[in-house]
PQR file with spaces between the fields and no chain letter, atoms N, CA, C, O and H, PARSE charges and radii, in Angstrom:
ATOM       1  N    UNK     1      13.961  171.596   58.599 -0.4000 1.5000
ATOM       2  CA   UNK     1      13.640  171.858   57.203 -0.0000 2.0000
ATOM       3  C    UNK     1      14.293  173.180   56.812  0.5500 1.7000
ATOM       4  O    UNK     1      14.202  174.075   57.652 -0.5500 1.4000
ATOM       5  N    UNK     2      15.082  173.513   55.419 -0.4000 1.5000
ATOM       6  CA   UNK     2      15.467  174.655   55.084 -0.0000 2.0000
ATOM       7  C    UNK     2      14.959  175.437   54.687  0.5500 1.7000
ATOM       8  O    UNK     2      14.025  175.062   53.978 -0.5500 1.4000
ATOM       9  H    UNK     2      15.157  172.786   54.736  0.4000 1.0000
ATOM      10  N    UNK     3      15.107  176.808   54.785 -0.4000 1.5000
ATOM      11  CA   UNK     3      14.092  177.790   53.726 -0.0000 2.0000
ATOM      12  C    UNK     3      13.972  177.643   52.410  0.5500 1.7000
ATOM      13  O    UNK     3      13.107  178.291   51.819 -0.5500 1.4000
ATOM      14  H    UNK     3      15.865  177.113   55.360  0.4000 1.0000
ATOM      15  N    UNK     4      14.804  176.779   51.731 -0.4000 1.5000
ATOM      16  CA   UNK     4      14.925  176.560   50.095 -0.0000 2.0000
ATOM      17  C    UNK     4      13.089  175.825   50.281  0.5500 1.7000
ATOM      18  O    UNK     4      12.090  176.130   49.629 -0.5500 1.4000
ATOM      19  H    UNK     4      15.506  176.252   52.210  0.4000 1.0000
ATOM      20  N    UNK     5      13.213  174.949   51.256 -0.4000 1.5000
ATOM      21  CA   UNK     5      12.333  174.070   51.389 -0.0000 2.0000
ATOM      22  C    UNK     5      11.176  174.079   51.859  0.5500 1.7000
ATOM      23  O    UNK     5      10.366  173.206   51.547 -0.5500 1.4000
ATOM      24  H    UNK     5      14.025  174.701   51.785  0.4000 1.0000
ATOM      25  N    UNK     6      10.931  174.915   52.566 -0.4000 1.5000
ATOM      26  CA   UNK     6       9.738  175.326   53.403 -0.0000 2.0000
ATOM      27  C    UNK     6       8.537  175.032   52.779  0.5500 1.7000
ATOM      28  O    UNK     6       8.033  173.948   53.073 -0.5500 1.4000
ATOM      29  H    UNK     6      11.589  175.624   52.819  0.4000 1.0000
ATOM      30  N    UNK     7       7.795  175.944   51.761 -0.4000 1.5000
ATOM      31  CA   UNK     7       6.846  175.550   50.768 -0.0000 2.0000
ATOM      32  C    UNK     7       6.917  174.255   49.799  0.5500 1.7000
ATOM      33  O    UNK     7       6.029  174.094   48.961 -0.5500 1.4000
ATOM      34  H    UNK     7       8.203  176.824   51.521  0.4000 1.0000
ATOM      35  N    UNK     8       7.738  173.548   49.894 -0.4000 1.5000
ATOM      36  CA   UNK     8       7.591  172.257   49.031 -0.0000 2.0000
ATOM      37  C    UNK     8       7.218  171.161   49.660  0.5500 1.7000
ATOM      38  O    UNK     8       7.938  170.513   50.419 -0.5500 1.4000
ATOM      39  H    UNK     8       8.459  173.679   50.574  0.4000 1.0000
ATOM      40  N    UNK     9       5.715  170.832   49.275 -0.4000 1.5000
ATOM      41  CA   UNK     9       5.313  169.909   49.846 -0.0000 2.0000
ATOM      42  C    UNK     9       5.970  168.492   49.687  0.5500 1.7000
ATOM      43  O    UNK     9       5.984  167.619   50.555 -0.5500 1.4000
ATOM      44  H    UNK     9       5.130  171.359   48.658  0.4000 1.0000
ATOM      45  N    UNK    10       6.561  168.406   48.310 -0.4000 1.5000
ATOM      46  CA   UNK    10       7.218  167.219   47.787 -0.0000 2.0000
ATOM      47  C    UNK    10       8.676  167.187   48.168  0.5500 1.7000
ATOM      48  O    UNK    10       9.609  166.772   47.480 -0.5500 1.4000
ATOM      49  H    UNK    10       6.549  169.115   47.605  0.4000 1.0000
ATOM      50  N    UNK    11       8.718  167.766   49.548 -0.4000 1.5000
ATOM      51  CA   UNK    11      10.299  167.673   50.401 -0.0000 2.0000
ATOM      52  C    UNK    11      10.259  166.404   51.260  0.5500 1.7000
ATOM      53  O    UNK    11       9.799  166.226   52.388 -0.5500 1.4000
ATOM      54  H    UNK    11       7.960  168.103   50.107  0.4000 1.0000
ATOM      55  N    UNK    12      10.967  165.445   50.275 -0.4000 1.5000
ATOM      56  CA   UNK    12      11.200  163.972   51.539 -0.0000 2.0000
ATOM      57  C    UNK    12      10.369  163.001   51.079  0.5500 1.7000
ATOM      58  O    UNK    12      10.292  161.897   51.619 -0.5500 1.4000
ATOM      59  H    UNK    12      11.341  165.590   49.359  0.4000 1.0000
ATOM      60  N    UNK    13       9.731  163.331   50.107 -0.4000 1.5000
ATOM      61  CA   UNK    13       8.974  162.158   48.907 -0.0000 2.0000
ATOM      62  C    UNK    13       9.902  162.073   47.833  0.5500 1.7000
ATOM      63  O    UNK    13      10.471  162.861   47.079 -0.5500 1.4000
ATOM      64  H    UNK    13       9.794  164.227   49.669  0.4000 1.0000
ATOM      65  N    UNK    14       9.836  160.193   48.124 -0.4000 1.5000
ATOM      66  CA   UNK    14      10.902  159.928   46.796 -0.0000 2.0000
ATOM      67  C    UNK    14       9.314  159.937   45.184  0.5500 1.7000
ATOM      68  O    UNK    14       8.084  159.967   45.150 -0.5500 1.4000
ATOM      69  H    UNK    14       9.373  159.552   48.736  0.4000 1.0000
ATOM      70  N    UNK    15      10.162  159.902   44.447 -0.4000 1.5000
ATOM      71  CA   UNK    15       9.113  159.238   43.352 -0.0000 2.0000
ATOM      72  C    UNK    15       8.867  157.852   43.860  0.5500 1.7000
ATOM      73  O    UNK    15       7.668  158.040   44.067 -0.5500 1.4000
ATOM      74  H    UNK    15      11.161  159.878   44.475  0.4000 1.0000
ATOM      75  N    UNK    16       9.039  156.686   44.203 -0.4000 1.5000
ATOM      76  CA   UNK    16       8.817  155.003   44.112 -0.0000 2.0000
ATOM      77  C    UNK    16       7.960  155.669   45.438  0.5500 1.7000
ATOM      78  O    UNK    16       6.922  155.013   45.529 -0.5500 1.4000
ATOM      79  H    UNK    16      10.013  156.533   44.034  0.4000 1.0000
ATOM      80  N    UNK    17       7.997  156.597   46.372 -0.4000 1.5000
ATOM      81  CA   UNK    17       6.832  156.797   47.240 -0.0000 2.0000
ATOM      82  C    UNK    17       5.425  157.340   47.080  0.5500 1.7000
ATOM      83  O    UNK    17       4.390  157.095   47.700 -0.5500 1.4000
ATOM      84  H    UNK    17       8.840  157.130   46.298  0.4000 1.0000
ATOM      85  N    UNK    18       5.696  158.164   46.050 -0.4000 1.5000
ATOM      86  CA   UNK    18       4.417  158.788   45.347 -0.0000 2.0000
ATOM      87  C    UNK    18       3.335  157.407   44.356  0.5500 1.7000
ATOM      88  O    UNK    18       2.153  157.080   44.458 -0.5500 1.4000
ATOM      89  H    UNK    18       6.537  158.363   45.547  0.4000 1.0000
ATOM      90  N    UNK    19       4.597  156.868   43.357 -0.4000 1.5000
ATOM      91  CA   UNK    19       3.955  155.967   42.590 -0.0000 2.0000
ATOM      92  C    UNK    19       3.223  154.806   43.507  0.5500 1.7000
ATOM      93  O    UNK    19       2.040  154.499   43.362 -0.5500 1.4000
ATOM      94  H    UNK    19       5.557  157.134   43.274  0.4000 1.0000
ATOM      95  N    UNK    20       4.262  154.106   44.640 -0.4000 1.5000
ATOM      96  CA   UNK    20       3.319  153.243   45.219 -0.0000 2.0000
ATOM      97  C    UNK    20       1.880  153.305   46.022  0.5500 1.7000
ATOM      98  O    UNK    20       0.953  152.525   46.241 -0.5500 1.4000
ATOM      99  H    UNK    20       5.224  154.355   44.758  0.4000 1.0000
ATOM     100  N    UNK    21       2.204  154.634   46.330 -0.4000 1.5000
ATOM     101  CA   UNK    21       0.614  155.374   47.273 -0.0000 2.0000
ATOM     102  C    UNK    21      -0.256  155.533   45.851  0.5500 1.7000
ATOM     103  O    UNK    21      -1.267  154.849   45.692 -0.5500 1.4000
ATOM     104  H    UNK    21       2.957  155.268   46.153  0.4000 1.0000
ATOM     105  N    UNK    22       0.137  156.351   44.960 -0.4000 1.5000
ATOM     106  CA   UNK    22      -1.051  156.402   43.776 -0.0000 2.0000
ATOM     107  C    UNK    22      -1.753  154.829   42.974  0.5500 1.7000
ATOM     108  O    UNK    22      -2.731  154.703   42.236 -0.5500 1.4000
ATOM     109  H    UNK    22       0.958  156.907   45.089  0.4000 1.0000
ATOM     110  N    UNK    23      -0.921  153.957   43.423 -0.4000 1.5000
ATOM     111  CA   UNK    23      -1.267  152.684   42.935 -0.0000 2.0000
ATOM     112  C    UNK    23      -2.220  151.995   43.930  0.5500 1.7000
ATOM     113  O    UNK    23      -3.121  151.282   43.486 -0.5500 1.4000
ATOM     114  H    UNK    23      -0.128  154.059   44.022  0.4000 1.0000
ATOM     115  N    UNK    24      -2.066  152.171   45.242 -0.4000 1.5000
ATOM     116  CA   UNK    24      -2.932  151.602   46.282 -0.0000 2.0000
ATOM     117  C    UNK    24      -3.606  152.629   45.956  0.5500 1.7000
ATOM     118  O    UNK    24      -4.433  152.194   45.155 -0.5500 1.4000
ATOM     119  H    UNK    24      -1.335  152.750   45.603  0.4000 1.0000
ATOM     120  N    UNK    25      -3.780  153.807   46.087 -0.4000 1.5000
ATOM     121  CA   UNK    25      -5.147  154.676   45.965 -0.0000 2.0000
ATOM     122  C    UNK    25      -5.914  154.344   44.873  0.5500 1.7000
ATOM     123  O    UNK    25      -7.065  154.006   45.151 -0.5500 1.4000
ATOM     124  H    UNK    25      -3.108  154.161   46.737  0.4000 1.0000
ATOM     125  N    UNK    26      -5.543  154.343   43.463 -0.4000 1.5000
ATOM     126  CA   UNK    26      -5.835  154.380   42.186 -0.0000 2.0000
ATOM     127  C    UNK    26      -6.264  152.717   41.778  0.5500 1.7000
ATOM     128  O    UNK    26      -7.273  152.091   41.453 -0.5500 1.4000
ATOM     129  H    UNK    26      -4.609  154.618   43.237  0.4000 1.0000
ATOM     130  N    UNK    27      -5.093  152.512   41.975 -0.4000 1.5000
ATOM     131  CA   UNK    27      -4.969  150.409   41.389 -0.0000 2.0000
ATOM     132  C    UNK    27      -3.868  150.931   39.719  0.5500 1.7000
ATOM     133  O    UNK    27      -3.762  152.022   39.158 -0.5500 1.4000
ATOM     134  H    UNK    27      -4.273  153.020   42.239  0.4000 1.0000
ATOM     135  N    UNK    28      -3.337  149.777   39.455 -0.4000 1.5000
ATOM     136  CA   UNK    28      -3.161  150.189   38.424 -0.0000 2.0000
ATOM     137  C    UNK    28      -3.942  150.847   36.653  0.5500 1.7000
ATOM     138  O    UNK    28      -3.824  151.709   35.782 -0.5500 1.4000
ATOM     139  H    UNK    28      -3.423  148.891   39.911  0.4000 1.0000
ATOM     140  N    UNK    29      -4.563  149.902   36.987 -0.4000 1.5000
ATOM     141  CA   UNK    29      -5.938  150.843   35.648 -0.0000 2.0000
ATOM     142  C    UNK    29      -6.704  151.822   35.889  0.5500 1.7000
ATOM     143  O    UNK    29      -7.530  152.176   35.048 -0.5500 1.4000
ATOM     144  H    UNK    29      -4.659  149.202   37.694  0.4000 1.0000
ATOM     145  N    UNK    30      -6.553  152.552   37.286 -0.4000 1.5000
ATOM     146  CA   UNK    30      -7.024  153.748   37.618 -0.0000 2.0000
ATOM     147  C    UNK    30      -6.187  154.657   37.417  0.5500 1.7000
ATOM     148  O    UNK    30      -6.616  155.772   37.122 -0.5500 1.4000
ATOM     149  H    UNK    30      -5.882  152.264   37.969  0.4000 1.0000
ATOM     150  N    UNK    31      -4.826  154.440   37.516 -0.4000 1.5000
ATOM     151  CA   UNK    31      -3.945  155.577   37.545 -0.0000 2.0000
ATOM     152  C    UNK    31      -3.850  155.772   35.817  0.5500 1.7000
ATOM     153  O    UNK    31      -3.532  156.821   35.257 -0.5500 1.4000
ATOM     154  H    UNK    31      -4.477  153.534   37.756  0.4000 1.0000
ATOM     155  N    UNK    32      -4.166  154.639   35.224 -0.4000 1.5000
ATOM     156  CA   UNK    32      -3.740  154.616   33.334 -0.0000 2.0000
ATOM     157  C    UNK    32      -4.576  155.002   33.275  0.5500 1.7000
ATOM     158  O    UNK    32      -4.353  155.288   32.099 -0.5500 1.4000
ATOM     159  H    UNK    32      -4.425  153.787   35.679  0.4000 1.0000
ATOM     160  N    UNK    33      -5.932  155.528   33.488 -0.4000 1.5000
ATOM     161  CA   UNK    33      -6.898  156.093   33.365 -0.0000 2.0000
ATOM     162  C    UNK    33      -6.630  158.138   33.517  0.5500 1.7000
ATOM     163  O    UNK    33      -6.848  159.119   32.807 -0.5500 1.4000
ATOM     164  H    UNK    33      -6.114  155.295   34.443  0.4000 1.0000
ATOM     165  N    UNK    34      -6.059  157.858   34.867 -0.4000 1.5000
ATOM     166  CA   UNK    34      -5.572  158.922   35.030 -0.0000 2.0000
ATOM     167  C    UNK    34      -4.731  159.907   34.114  0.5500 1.7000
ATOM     168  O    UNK    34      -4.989  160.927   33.476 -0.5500 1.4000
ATOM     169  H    UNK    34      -5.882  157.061   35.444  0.4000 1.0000
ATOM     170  N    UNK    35      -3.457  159.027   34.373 -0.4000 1.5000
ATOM     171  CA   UNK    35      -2.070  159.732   33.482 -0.0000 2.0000
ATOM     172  C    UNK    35      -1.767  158.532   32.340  0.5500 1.7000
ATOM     173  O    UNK    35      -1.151  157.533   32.712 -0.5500 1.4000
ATOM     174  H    UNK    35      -3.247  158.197   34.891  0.4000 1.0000
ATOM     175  N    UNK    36      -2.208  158.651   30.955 -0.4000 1.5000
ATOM     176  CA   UNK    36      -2.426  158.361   30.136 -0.0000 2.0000
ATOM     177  C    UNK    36      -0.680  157.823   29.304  0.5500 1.7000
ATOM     178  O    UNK    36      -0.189  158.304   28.283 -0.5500 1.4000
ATOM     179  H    UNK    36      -2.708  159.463   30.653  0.4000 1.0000
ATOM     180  N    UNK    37      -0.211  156.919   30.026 -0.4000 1.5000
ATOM     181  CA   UNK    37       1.056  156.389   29.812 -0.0000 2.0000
ATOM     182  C    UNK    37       0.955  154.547   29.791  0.5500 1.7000
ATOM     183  O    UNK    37       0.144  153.756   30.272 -0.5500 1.4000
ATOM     184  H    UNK    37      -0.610  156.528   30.856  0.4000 1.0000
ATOM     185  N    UNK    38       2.332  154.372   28.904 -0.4000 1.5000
ATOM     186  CA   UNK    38       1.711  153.101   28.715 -0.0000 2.0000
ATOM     187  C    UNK    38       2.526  152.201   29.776  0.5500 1.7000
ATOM     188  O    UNK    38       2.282  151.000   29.893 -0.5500 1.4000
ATOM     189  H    UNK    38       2.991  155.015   28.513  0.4000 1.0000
ATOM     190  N    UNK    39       3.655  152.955   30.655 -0.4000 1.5000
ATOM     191  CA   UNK    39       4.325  152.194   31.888 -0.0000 2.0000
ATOM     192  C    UNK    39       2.851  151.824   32.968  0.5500 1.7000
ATOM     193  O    UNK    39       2.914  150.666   33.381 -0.5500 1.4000
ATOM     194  H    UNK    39       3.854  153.930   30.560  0.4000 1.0000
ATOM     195  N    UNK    40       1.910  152.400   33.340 -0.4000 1.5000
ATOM     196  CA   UNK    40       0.889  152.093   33.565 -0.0000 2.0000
ATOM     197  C    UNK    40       0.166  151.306   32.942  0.5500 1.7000
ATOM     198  O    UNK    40       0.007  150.286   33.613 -0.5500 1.4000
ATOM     199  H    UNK    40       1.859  153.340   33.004  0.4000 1.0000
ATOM     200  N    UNK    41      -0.412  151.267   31.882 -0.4000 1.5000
ATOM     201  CA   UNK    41      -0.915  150.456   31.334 -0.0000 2.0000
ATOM     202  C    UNK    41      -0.579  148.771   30.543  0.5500 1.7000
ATOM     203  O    UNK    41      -1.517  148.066   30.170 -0.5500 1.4000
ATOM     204  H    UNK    41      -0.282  152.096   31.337  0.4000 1.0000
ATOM     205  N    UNK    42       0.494  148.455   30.433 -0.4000 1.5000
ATOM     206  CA   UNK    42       1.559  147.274   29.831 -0.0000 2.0000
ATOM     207  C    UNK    42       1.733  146.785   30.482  0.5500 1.7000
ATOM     208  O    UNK    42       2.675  147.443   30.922 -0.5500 1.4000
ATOM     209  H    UNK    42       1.255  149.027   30.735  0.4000 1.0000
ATOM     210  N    UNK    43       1.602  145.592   31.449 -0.4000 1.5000
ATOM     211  CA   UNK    43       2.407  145.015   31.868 -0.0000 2.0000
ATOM     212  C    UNK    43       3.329  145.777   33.295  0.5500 1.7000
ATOM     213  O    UNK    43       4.535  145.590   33.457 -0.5500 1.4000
ATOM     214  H    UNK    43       0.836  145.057   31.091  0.4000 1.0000
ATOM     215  N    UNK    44       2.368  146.739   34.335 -0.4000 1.5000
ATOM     216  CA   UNK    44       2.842  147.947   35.138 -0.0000 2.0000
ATOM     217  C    UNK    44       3.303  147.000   36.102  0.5500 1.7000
ATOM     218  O    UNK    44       2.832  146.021   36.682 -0.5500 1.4000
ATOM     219  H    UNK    44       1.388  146.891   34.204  0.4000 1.0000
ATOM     220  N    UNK    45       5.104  148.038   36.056 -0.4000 1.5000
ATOM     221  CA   UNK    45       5.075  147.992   37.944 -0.0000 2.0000
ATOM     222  C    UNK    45       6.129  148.844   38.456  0.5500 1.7000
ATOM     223  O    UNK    45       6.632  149.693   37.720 -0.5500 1.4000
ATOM     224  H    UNK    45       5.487  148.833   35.585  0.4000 1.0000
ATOM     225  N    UNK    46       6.421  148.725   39.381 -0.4000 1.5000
ATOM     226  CA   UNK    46       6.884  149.583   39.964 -0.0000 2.0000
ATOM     227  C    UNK    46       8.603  150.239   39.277  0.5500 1.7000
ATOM     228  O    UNK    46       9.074  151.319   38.920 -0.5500 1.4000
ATOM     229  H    UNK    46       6.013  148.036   39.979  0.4000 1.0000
ATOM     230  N    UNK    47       8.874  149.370   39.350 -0.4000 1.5000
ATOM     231  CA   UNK    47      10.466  149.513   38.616 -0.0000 2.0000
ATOM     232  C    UNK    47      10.281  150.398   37.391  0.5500 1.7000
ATOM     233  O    UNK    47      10.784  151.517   37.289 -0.5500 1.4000
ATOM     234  H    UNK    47       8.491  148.493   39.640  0.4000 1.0000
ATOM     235  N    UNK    48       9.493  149.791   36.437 -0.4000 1.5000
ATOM     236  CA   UNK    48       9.536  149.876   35.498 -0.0000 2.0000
ATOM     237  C    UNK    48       8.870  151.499   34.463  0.5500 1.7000
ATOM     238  O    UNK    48       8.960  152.057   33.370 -0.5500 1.4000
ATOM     239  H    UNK    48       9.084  148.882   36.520  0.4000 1.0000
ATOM     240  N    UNK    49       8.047  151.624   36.166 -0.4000 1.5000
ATOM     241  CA   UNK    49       7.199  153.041   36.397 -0.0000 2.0000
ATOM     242  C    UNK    49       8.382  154.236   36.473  0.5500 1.7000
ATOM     243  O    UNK    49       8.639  155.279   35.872 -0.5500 1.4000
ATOM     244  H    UNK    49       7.974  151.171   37.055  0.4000 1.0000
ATOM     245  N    UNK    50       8.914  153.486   37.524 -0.4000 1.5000
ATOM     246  CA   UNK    50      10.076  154.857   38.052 -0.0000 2.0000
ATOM     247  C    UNK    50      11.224  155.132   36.953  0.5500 1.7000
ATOM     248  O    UNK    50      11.884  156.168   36.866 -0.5500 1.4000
ATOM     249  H    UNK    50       8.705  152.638   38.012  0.4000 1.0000
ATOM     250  N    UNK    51      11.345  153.766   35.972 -0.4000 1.5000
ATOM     251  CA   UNK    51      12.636  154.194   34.894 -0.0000 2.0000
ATOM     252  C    UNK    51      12.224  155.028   34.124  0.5500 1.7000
ATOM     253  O    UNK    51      12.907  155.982   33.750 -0.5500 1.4000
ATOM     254  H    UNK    51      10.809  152.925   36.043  0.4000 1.0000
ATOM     255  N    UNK    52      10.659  154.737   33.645 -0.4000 1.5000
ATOM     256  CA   UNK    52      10.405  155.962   32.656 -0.0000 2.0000
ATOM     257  C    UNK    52      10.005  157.210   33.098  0.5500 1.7000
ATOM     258  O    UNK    52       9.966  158.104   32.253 -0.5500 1.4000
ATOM     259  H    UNK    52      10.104  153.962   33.949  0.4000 1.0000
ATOM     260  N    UNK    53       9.659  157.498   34.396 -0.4000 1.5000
ATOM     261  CA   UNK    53       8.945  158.676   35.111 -0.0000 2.0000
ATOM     262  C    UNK    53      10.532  159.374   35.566  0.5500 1.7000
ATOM     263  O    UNK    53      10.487  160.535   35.974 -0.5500 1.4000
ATOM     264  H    UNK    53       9.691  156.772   35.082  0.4000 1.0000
ATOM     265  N    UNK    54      11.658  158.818   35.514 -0.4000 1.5000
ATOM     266  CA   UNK    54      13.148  159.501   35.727 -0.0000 2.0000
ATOM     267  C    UNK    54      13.271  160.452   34.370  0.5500 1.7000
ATOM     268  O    UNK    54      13.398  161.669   34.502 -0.5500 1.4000
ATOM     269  H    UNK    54      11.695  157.875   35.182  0.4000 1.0000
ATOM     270  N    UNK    55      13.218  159.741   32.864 -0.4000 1.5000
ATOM     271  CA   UNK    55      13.322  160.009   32.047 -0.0000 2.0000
ATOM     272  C    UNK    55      12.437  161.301   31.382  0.5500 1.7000
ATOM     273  O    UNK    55      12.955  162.290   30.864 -0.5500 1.4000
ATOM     274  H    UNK    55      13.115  158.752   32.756  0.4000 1.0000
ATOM     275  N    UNK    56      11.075  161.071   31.512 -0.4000 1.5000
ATOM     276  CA   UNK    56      10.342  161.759   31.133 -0.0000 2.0000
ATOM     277  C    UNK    56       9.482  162.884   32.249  0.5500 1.7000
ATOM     278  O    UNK    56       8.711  162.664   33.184 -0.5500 1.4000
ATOM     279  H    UNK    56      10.654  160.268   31.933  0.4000 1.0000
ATOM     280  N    UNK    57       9.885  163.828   31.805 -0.4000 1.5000
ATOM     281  CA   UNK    57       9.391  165.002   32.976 -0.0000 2.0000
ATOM     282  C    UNK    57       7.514  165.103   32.755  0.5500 1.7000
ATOM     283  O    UNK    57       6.668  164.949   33.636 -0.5500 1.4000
ATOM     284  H    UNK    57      10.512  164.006   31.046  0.4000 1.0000
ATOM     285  N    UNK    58       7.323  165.367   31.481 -0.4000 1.5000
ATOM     286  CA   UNK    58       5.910  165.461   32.001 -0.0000 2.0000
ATOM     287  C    UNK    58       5.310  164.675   32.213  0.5500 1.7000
ATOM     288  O    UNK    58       4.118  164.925   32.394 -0.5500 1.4000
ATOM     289  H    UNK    58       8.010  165.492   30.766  0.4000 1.0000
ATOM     290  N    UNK    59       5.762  163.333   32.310 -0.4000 1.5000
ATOM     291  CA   UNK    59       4.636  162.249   32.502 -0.0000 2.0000
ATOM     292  C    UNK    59       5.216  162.599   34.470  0.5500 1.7000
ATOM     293  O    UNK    59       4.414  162.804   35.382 -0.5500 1.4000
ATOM     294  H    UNK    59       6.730  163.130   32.163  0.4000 1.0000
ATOM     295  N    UNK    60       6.482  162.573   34.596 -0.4000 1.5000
ATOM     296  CA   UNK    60       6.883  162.840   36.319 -0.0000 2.0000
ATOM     297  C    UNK    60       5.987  163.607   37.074  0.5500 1.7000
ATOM     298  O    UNK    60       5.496  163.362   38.176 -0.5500 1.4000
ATOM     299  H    UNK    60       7.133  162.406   33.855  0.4000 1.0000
ATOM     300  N    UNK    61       5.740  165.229   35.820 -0.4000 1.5000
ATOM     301  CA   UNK    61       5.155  166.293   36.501 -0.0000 2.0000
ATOM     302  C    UNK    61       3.638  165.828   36.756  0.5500 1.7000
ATOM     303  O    UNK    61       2.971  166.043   37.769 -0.5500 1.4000
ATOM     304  H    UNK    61       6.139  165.428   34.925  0.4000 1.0000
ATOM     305  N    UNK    62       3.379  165.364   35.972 -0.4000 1.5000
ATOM     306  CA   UNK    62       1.592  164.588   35.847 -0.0000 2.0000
ATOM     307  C    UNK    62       1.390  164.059   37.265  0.5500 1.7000
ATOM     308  O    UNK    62       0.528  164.475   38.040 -0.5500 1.4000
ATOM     309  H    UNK    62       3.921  165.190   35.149  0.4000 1.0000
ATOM     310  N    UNK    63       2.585  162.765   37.606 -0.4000 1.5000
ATOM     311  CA   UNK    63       2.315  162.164   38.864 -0.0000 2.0000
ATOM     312  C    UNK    63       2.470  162.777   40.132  0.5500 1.7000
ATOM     313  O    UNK    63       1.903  162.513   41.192 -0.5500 1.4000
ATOM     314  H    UNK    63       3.284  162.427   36.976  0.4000 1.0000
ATOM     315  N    UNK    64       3.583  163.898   39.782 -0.4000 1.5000
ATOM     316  CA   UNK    64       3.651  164.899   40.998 -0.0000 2.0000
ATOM     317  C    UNK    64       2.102  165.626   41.749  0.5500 1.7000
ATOM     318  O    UNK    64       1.668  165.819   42.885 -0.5500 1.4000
ATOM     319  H    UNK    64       4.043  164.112   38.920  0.4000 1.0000
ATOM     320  N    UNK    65       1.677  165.845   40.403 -0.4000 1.5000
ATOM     321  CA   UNK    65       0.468  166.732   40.728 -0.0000 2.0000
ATOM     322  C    UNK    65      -1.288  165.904   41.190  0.5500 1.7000
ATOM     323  O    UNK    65      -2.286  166.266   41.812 -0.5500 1.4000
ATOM     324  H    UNK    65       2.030  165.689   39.480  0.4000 1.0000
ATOM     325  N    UNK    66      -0.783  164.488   40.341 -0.4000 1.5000
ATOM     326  CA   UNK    66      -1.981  163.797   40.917 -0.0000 2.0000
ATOM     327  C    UNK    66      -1.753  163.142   42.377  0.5500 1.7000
ATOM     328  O    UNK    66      -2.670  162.833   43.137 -0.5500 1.4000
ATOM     329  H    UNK    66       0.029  164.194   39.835  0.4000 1.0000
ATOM     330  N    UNK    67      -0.629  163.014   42.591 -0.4000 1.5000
ATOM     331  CA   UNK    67      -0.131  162.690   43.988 -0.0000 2.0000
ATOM     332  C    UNK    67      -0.180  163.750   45.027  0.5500 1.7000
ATOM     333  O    UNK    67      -0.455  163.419   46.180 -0.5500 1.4000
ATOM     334  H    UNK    67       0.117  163.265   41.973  0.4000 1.0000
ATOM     335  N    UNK    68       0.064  165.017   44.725 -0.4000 1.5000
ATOM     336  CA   UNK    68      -0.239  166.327   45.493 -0.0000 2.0000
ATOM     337  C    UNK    68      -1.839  166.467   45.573  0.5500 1.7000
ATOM     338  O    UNK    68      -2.237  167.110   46.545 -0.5500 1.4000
ATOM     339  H    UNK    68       0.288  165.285   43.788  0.4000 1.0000
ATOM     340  N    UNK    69      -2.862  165.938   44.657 -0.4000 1.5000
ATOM     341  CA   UNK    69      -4.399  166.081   44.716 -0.0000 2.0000
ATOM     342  C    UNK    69      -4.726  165.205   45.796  0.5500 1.7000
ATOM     343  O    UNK    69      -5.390  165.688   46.714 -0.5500 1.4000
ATOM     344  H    UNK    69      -2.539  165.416   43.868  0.4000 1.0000
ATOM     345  N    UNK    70      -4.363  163.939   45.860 -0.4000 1.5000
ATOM     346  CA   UNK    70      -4.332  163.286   46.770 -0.0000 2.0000
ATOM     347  C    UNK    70      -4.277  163.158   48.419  0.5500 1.7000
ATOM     348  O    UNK    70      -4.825  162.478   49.287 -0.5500 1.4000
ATOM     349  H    UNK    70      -3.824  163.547   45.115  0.4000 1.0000
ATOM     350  N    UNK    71      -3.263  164.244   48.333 -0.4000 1.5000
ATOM     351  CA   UNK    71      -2.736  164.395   49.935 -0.0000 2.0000
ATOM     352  C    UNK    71      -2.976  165.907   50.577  0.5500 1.7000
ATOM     353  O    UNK    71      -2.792  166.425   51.678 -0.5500 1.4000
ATOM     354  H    UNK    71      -2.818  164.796   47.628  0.4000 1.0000
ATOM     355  N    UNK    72      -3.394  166.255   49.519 -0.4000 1.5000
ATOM     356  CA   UNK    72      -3.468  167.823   50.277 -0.0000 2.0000
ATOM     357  C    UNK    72      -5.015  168.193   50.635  0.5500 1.7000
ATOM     358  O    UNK    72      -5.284  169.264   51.178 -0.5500 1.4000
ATOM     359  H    UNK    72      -3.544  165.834   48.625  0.4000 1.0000
């Protein structure tokens, strides 16, 4: 691991790894409960999670951090 890297827990987690663990943890109407987006809530899945969570940072940063509550 590098020193850039040391403190980042989210070193070697893709996003499609975070979203699929928060979905088995959560389910999908737990996580729309959670992070208040409608890729969760519509018709959710995985693909379709990660195109808009590329695009949009704070809904990304949202899942970063409920996924970091999770594991730490």
């Amino acid at each position: 691991m590098s020193k850039d890297q040391a403190n980042n827990p989210l070193h070697g987690v893709t996003l499609e790894m975070m979203v699929t663990q928060l979905v088995a943890h959560f389910g999908w109407a737990g996580l729309a409960q959670k992070i208040n987006v409608n890729c969760f809530k519509s018709n959710p899945s995985i693909k379709s999670s990660l195109k808009f969570l590329r695009k949009t940072q704070w809904a990304r940063t949202a899942v970063e951090d409920l996924y970091l509550s999770i594991t730490q």
